[in-house]
C-alpha positions as CSV (number, residue, x, y, z in Angstrom):
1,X,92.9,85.3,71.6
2,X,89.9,87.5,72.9
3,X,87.2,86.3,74.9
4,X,83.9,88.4,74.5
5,X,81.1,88.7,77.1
6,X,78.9,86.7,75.9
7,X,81.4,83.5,76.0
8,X,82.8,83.7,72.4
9,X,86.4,83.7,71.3
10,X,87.7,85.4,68.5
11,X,91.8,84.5,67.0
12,X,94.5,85.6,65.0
13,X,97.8,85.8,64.5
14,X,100.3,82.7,64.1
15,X,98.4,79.4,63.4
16,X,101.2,77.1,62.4
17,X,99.9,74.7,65.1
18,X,96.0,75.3,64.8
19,X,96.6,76.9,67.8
20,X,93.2,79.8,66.3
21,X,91.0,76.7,66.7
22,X,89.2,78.0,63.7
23,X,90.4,73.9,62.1
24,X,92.9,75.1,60.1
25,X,96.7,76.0,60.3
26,X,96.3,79.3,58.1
27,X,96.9,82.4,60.4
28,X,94.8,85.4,60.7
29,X,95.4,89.1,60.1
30,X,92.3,90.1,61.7
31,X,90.4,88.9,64.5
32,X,87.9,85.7,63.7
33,X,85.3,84.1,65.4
34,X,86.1,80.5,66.4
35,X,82.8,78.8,65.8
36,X,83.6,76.0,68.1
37,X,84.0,77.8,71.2
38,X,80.9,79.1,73.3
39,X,79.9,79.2,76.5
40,X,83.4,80.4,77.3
41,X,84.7,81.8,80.8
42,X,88.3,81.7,80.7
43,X,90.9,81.8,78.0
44,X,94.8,81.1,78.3
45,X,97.5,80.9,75.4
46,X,101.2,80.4,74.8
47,X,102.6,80.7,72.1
48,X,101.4,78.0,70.2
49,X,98.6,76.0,72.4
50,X,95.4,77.4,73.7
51,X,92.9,76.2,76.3
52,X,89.8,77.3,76.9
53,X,87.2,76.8,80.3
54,X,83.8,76.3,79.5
55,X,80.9,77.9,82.3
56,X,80.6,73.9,83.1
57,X,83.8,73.8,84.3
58,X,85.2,71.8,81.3
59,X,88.5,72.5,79.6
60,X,88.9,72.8,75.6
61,X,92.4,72.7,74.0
62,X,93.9,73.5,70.4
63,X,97.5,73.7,69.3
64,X,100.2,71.9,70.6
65,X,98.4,70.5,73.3
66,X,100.8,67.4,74.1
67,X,97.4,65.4,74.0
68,X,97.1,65.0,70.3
69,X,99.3,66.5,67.7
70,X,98.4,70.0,66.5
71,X,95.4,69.9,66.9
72,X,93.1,72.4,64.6
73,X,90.0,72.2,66.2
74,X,89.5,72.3,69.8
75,X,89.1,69.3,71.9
76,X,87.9,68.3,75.1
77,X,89.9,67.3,77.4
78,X,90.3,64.0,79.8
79,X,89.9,63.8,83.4
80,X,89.1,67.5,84.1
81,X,86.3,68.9,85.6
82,X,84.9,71.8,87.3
83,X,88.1,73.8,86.8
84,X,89.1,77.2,87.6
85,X,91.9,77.8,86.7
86,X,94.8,77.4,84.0
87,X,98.4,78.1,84.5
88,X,100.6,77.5,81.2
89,X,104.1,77.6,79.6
90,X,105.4,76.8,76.4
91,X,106.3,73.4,77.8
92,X,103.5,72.2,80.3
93,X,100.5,73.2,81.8
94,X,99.0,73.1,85.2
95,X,94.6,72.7,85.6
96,X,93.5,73.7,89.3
97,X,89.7,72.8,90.0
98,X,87.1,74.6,92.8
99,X,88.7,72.3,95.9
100,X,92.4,72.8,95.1
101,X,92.7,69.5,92.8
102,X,96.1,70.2,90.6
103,X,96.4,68.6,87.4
104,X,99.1,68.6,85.2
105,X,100.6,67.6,82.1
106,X,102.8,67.8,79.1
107,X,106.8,68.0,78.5
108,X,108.5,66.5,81.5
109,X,112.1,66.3,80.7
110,X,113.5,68.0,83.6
111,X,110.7,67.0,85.8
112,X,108.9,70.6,85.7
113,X,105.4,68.8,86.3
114,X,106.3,67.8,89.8
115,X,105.4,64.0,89.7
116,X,109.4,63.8,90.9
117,X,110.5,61.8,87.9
118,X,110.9,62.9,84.4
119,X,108.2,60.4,82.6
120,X,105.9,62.2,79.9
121,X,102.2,62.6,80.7
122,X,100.5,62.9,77.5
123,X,96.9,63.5,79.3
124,X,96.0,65.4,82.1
125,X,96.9,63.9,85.9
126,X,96.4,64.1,89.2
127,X,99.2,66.0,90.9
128,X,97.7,66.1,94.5
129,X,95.1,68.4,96.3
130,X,96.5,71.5,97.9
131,X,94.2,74.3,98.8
132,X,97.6,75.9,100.1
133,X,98.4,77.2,96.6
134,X,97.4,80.8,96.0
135,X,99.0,80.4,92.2
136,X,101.4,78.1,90.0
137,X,103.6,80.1,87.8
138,X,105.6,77.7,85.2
139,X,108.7,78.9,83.3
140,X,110.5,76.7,80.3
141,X,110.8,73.3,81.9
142,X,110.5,74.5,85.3
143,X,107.9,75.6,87.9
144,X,107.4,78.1,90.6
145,X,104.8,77.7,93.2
146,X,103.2,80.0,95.7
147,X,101.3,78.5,99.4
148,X,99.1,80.6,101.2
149,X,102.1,81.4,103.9
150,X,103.8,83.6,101.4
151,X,106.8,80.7,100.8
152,X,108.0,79.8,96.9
153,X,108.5,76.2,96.3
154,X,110.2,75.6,92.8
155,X,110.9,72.4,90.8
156,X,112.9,70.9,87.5
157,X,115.2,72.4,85.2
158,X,117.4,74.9,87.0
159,X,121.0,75.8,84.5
160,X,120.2,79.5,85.3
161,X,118.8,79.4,89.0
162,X,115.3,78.8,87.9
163,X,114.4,77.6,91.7
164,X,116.0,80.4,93.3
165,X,117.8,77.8,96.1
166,X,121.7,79.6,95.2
167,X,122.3,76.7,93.1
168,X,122.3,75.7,89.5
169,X,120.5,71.9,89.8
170,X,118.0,70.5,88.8
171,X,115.1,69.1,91.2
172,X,112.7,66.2,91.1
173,X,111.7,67.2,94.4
174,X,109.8,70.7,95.6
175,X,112.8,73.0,97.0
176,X,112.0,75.9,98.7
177,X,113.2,79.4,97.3
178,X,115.0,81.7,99.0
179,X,112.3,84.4,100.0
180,X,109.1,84.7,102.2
181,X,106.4,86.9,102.4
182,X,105.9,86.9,98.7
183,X,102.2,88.0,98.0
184,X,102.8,88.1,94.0
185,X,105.1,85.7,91.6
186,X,105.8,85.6,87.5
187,X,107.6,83.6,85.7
188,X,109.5,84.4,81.8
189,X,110.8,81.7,79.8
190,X,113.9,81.9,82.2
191,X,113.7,84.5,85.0
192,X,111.1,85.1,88.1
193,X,109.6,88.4,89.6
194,X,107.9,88.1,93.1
195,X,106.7,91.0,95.1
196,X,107.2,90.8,99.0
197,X,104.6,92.1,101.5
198,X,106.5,95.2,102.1
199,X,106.4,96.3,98.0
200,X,109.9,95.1,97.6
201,X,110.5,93.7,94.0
202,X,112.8,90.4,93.5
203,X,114.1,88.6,90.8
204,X,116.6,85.9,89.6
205,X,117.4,83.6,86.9
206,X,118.6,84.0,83.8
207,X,119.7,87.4,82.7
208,X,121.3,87.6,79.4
209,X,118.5,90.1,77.8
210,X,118.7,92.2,81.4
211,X,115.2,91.3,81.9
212,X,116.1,91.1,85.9
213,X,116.2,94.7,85.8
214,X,119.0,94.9,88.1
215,X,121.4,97.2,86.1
216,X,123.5,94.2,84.7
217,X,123.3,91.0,82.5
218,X,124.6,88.6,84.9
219,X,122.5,85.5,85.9
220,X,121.7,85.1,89.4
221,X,120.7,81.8,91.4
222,X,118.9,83.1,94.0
223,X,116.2,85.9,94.6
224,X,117.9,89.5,94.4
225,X,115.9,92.6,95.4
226,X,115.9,95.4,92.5
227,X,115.6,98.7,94.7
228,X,115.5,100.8,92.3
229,X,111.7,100.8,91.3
230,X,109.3,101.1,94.0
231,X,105.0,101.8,94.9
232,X,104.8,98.4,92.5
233,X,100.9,97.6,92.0
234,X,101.3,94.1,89.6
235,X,103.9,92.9,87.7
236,X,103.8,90.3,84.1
237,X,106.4,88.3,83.2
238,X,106.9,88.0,79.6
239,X,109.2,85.9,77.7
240,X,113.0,87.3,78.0
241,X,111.2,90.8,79.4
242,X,109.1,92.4,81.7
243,X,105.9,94.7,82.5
244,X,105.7,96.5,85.8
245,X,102.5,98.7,86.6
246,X,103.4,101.1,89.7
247,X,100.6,102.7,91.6
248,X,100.3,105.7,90.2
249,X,99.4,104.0,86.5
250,X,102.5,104.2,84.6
251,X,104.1,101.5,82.7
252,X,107.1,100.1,83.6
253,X,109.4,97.6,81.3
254,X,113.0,95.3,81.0
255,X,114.6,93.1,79.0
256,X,114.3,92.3,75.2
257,X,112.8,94.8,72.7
258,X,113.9,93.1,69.4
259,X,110.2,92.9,69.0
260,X,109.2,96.3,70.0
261,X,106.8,95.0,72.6
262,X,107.6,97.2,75.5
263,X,107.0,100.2,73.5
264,X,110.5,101.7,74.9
265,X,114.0,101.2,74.1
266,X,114.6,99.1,77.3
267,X,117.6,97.4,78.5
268,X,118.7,96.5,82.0
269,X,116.7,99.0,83.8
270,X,113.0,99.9,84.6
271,X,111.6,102.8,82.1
272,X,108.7,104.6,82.4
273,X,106.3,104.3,79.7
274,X,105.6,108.2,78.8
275,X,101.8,109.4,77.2
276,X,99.5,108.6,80.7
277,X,100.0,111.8,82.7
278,X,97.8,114.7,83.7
279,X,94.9,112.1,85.6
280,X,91.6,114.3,87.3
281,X,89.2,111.1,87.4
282,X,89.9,107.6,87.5
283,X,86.5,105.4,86.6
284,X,87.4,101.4,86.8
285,X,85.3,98.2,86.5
286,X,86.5,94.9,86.5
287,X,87.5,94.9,83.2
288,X,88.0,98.0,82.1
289,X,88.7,101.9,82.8
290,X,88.4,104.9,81.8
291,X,90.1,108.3,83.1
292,X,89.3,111.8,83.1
293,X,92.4,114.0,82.0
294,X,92.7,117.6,83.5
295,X,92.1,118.9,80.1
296,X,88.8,117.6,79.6
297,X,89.2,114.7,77.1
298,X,88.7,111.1,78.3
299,X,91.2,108.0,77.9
300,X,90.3,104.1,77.3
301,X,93.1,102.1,79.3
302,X,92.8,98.5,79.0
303,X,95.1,95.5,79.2
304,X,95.0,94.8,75.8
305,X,95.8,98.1,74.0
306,X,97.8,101.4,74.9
307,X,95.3,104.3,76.7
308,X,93.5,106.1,73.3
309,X,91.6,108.9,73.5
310,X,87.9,109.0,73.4
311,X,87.3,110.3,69.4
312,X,84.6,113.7,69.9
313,X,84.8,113.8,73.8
314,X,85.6,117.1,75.1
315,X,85.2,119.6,77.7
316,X,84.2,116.5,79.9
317,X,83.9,117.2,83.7
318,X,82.6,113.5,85.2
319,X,82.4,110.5,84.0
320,X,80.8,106.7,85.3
321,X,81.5,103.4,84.3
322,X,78.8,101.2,83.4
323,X,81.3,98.2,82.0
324,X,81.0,97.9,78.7
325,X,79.2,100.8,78.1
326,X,80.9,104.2,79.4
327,X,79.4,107.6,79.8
328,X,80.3,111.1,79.9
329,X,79.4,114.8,81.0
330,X,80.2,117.7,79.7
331,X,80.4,121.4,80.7
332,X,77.3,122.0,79.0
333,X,74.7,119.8,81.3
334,X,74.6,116.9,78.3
335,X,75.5,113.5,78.9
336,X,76.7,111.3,76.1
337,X,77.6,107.0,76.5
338,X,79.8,104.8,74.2
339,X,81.4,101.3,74.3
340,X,79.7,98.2,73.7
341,X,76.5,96.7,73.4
342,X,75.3,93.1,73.4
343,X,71.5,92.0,72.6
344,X,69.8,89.0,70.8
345,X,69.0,89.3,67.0
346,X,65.5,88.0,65.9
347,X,67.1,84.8,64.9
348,X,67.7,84.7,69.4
349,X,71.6,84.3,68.5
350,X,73.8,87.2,70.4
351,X,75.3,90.2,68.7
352,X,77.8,92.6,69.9
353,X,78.4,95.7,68.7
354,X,80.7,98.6,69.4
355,X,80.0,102.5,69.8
356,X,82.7,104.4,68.9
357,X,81.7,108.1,68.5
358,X,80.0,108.7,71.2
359,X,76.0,109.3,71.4
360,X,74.2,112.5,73.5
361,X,71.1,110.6,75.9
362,X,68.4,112.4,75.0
363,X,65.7,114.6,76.7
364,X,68.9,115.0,79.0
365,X,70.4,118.6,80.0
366,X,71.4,121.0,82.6
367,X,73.1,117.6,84.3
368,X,75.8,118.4,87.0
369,X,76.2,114.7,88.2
370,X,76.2,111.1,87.0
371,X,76.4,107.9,88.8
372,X,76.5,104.3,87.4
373,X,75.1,101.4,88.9
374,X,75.1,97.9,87.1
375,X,72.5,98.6,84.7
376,X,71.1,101.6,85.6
377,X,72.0,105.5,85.4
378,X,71.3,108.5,87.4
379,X,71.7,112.0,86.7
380,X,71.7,115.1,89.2
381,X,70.2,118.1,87.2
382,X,71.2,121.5,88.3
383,X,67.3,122.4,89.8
384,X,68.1,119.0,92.2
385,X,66.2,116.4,90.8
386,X,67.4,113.2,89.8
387,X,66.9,111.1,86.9
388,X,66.7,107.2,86.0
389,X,67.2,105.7,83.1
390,X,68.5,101.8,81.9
391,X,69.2,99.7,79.1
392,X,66.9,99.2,76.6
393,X,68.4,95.3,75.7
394,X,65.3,93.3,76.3
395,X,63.4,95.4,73.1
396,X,66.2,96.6,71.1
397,X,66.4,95.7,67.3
398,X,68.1,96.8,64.1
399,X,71.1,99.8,64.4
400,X,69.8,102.7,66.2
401,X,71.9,102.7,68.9
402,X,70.2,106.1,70.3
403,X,67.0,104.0,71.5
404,X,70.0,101.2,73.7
405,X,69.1,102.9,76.3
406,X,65.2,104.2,78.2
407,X,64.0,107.6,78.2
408,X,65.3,109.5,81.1
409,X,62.5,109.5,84.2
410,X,62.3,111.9,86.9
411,X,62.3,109.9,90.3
412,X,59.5,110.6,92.1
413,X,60.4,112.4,96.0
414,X,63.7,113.4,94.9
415,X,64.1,117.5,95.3
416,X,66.7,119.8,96.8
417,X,69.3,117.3,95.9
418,X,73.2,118.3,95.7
419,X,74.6,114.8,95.3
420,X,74.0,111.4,94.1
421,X,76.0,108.2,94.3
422,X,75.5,104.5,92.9
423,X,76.4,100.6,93.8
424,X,74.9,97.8,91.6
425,X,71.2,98.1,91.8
426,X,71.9,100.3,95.4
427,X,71.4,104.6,94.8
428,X,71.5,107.3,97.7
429,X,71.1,110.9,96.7
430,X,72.1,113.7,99.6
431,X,69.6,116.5,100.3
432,X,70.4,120.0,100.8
433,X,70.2,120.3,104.5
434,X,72.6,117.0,104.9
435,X,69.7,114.2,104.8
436,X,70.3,110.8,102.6
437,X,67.5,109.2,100.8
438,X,68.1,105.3,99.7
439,X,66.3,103.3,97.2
440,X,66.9,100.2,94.9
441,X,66.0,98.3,92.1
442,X,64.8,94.4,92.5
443,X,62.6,91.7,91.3
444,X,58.8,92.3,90.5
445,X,57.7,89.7,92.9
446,X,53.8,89.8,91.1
447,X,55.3,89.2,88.0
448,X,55.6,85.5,86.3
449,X,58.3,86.9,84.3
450,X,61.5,88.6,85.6
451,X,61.0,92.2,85.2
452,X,62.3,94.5,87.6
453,X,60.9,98.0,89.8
454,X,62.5,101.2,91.3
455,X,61.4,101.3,95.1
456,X,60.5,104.6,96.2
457,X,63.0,106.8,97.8
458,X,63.3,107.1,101.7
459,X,65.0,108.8,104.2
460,X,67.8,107.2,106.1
461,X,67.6,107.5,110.2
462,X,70.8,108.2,111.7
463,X,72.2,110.1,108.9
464,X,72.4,114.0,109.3
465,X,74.6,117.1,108.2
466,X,76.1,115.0,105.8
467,X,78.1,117.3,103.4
468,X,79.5,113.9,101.1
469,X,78.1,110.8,100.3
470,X,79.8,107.6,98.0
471,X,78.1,103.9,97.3
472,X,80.5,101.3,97.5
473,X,80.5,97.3,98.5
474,X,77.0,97.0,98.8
475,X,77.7,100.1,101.8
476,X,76.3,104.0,101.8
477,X,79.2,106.1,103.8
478,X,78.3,109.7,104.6
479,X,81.1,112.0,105.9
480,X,79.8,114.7,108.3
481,X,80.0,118.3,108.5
482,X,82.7,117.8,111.4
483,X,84.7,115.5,109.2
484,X,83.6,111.7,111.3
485,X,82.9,109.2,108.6
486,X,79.3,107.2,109.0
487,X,78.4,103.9,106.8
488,X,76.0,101.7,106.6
489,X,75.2,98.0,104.5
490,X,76.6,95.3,103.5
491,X,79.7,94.2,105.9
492,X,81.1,90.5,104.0
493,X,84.9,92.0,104.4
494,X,84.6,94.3,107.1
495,X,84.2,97.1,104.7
496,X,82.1,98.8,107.1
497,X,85.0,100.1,109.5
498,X,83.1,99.2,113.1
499,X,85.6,96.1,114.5
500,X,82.6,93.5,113.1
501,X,81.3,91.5,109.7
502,X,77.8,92.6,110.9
503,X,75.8,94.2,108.7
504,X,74.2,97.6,109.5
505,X,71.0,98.6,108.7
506,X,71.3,102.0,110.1
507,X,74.6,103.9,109.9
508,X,77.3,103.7,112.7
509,X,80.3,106.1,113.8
510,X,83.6,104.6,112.2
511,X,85.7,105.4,115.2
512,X,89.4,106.7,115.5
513,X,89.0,108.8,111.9
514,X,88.5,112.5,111.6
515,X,88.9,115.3,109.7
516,X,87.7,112.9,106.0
517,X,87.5,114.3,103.1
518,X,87.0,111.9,100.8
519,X,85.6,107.7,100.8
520,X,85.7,105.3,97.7
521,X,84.9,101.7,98.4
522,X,84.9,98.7,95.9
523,X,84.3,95.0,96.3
524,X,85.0,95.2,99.8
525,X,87.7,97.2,100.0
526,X,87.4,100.7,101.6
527,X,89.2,103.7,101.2
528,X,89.6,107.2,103.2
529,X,91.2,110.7,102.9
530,X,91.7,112.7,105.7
531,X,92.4,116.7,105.5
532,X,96.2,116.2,106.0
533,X,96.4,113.6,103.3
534,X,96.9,110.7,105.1
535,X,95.3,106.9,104.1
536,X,93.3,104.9,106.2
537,X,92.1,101.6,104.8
538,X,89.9,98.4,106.0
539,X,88.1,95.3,104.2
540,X,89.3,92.5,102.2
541,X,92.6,92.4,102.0
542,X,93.3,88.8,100.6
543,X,95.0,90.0,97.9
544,X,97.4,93.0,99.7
545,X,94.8,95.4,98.1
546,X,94.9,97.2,100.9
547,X,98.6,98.3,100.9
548,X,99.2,97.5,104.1
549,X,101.9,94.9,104.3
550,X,99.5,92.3,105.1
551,X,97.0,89.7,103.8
552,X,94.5,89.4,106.3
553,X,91.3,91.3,106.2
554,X,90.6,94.4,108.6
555,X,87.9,95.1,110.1
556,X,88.9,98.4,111.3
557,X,90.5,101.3,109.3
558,X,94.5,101.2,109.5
559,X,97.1,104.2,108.2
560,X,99.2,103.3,105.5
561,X,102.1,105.3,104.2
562,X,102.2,106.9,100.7
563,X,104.1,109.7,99.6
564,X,103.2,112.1,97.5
């Protein structure tokens, strides 16, 4: 299943159970669009059901939904509402709503739906309201939960050590597994993975396949730490195998291959998955990422396919990520974009189409710097003035993709420029001399219609001798000549650095750092690189992004070790 951005789901594969939704049970070779699903936000499938939430909160089903009997066209389903989330197995499946309601439903023979008996519930119901629960992982029969306090609670089917309590039986009733501090869980058909605080990596259950990735194909009852993979980043469970991403981007995988689905001949241990090496660049979005390679060439890396090469990109020196539409620029001052586009046809239905040779922006050269914000680019040209340009999607028609995009416009006030930076619909450009200049792009107030303006440029009081400058969180930082680190903006997480969750208007001194080199910040969670190589971070943290050992959010920068 694939979910586009404009809400549409396209299927294929296996359809034995009219788990496509397209209203038949013949499977597909290639993807296909299933015409009754719009509006779409979410998608989950396994193996042979699928659900779908709808912007309206609503959930949609197909497959072996344990509602109806395969059922080939999707369905709405009973007693759910404004939900968030989905959480599935082969076996049940778990709805959680915006205030923590848990719903669940489907096979219950060993009690793995937690109503503490082992009736079937053939419709969704409600389990309880718990805004405790950070995420519910189910397995085959059994389920694994994780509470806000970093504690596992696990019940039902348990001949392999499912729960992780050292014993082999079964439970109506929550029991609590053997390990705290757990930020991250994921369940198999038969086996668990759960990441500590500290970066540890644990597992247990059933082991046959060596998908514990301990070095041996025993089973084990209760949570056993596998020390020898570590600097973990997230971790997938997968049937009778695993997928481990460390933090510096490789691909780690145990357990089954029969299908060659971990690309490696894997057995009881973690392998590194070889082709990602030789990094510059790293450009992300939410969704997607692209890399610059020290050769020059650029890579797509996405979680649905393995990192390709960008076709006719080369001698590449910076690139920006304007998700879904990428750009590049090249040694020789040109800058060229690809990916996807999505406008309305003339009949007002949506289209999406993808770029893949990449196209040169024209009236563009002698560029030495791009910056992306939401829906707008800038360009640094060598002489020190800046250029504006966005997409073209409110007037675009037919297959021209050169004319997606506006003509490049000089921005008025801009000279002597050496660097430019970009946040959503926030741009700063540094001036030679170490001076910042802001400016944005909003609403046309004296407009019926929405159309929006560029506001003129204008100086920043408070920041001077600024040698580097990076947009970020809704923030501007600005390190100094003398290596201090400034910022101002936004400040929802504490990304700002100063001890507060005030915002600043004017930039402030981020105390106890020196010697910076380098800032990135992103959706409130900052970054900083001093001379000696050492890590300070601050911000939201509710997700451990911040490395730390800790899920609380800092409002002032703290070290964190990494090697190399």
């Amino acid at each position: 299943m694939a979910l586009k951005k404009d809400g549409t789901v396209y299927s294929w594969g296996d359809n034995s159970c009219g788990q496509l939704g397209d209203s038949t049970q013949k499977g597909k070779l290639s993807p296909v669009k299933c015409s009754n699903l719009s509006r779409i936000k979410v998608i989950a499938a396994n193996g042979n059901v699928t659900y779908a939430i709808k912007n309206d909160g609503s959930v949609w089903g197909c497959g072996n939904t344990y509602l109806q009997s395969n059922d080939n066209k999707p369905f709405k389903l009973p007693n759910l509402n404004k939900v968030s989330r989905i959480y599935l197995s082969q076996s049940h499946t778990f709805a959680q709503t915006n205030n923590g309601t848990i719903y669940a439903w489907g096979n219950n023979v060993d009690g793995g739906l937690g109503f503490g008996n082992t009736d079937e519930y053939n419709t969704p119901t409600k389990l309880g309201i718990n805004s405790d629960i950070v995420s519910i992982s189910p397995g085959k029969n059994y389920t694994i939960v994780l509470k806000k306090d970093g504690t596992l609670w696990g019940w039902g089917f348990n001949i392999k050590g499912y729960l992780g309590n050292g014993t082999t039986e079964d439970s109506l009733d929550a029991t609590k597994v053997n390990l705290e501090d757990v930020i991250s869980v994921a369940s198999g058909s038969d086996h668990i993975l759960a990441i500590k605080k500290d970066g540890t990596l644990w597992a247990w259950g059933e082991n046959y396949y060596g998908q514990l990735g301990n070095g041996s194909y025993y089973n084990t009852p209760f949570p056993q730490e596998l020390t020898t993979i570590d600097n973990i980043k997230s971790i997938t469970a997968g049937g009778n195998n695993n997928y481990i991403i460390k933090n510096d981007g490789s691909l780690w995988a145990s357990g089954w291959n029969n299908y060659n689905d971990i690309s490696v001949e894997c057995y009881s241990v973690f392998n590194k998955v070889e082709g990602i090496y030789d990094l510059k660049y790293i450009s992300k979005s939410i969704f997607e990422t692209i890399a610059l390679k020290k050769d020059e060439t650029v890579l797509e890396l996405n979680c649905h396919e393995p990192a390709e090469e960008v076709s006719g990109l080369t001698d590449v020196i910076d690139i920006a990520n304007m998700n879904p539409l990428y750009y590049a620029l090249k040694k020789d001052g040109t800058v060229c974009y690809w990916g996807s586009i999505v406008y309305d046809e003339s009949d007002g239905c949506a289209q999406v189409d993808d770029i893949e040779i990449p196209i040169k922006v024209k009236n563009l050269k002698d560029i030495i710097k791009i910056a992306a914000g939401n829906s707008t680019m800038l360009a640094l040209k060598k002489d020190g003035t800046v250029y504006m340009w966005e997409d073209n999607s409110s007037s675009f028609h037919g297959r021209d993709y050169s004319k997606w995009i506006t003509n490049p416009t000089k921005i008025n006030g801009l000279t002597n420029i050496v660097s430019i930076s970009a946040d959503a619909d926030e741009f700063a450009a540094l001036k030679k001399g170490g001076s910042v200049l802001t400016w944005h792009r909003e609403l046309d107030k004296t407009k019926s219609k929405s159309k929006y303006v560029i506001t003129l440029p204008q100086v920043v009081k408070g920041f001077s001798n600024i040698v580097s400058i990076e947009s970020g969180s809704g923030c501007v930082y600005g390190i100094k000549n003398d290596g201090t680190l400034w910022a101002m903006g936004k400040n929802f997480s504490g990304q700002i650095g100063d001890g507060t969750y005030e915002s600043r208007k004017e930039p402030v001194l981020i105390k106890g750092l020196s010697n910076i080199t380098a800032v990135s910040s992103n959706v409130g969670c900052t970054m900083a690189l001093e001379k000696d190589s050492t890590i300070w971070v601050w911000g939201d943290n509710r997700y451990g992004q911040l490395g730390n050992g800790r899920i609380l959010y800092e409002t002032i920068p703290i070290e964190v070790s990494c090697s190399n």
